[in-house]
C-alpha positions as CSV (number, residue, x, y, z in Angstrom):
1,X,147.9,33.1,153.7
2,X,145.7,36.0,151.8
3,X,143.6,35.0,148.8
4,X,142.4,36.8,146.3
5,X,139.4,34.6,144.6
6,X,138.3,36.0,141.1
7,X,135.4,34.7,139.3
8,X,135.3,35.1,135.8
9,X,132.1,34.7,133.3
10,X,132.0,34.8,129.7
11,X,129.3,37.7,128.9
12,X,125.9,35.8,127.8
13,X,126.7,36.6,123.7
14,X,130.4,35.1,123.5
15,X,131.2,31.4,123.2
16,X,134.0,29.8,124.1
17,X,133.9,27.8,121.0
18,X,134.6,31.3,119.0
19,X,137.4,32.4,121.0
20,X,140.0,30.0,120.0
21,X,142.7,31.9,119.3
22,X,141.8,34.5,122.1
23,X,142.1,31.1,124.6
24,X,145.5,30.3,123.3
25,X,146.8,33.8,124.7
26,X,145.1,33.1,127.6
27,X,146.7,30.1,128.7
28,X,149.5,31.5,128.0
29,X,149.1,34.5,130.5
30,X,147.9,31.6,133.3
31,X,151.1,29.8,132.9
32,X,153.2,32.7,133.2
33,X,151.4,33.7,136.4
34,X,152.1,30.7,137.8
35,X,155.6,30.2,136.7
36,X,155.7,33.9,138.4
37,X,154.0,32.0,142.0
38,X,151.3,34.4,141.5
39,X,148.6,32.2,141.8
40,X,147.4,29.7,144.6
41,X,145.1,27.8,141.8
42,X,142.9,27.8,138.6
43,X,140.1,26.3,138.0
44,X,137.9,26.0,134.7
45,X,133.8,26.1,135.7
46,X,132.4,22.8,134.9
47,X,129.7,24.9,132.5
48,X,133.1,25.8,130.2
49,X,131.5,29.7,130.4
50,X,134.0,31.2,132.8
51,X,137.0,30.3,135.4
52,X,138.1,31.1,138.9
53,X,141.6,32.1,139.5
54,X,142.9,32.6,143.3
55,X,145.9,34.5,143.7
56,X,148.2,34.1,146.6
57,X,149.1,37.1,148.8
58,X,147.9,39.8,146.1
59,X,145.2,42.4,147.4
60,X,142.4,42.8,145.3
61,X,143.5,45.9,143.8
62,X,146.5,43.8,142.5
63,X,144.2,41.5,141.5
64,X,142.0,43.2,139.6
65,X,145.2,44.7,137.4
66,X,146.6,41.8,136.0
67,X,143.2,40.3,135.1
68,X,142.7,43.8,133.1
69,X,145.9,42.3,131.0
70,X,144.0,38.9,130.1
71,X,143.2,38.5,126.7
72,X,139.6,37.3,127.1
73,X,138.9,40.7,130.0
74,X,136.5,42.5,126.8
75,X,134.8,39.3,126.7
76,X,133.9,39.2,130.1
77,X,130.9,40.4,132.7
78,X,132.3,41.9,135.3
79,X,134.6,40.0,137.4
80,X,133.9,38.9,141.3
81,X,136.3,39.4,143.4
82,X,136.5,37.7,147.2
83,X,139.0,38.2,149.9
84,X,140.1,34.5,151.7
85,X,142.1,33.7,154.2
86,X,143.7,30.3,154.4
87,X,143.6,28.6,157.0
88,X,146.4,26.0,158.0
């Protein structure tokens, strides 16, 4: 199975703590991607400044679209993205 790992990091100025209503939205967007079987997993970052999202059999290209959709993208440094190939 193709993953598509995207690391997302809230840019040094914006706190999660100000981005309440942005975060609602944004939860939102998750669960429909996985009620779509779009993703393989999601993961907050223990630090709370940022996620990782792995998306099952989308290229990165894909990828790199629908995070453009998120509502917390213009609050974001520039996302990682990481090809993986699971194994078993």
């Amino acid at each position: 199975m193709n993953i598509t790992m995207a690391i997302l990091t809230l840019k040094d100025d914006v706190r999660s703590e100000d981005l309440t209503e942005v975060l609602i939205h944004e939860r939102e967007a998750i669960a429909q991607w996985t009620k779509d079987g779009l993703l393989y997993d999601f993961f907050l970052r223990q630090t709370r400044n940022g996620a990782v999202i792995l998306f099952k059999e989308l290229d990165e290209a894909k990828s790199r679209e629908l995070i453009a959709t998120l509502p917390l993208f213009p609050y974001l440094k520039p996302v990682e993205y990481f090809g993986l190939i699971k194994q078993g």
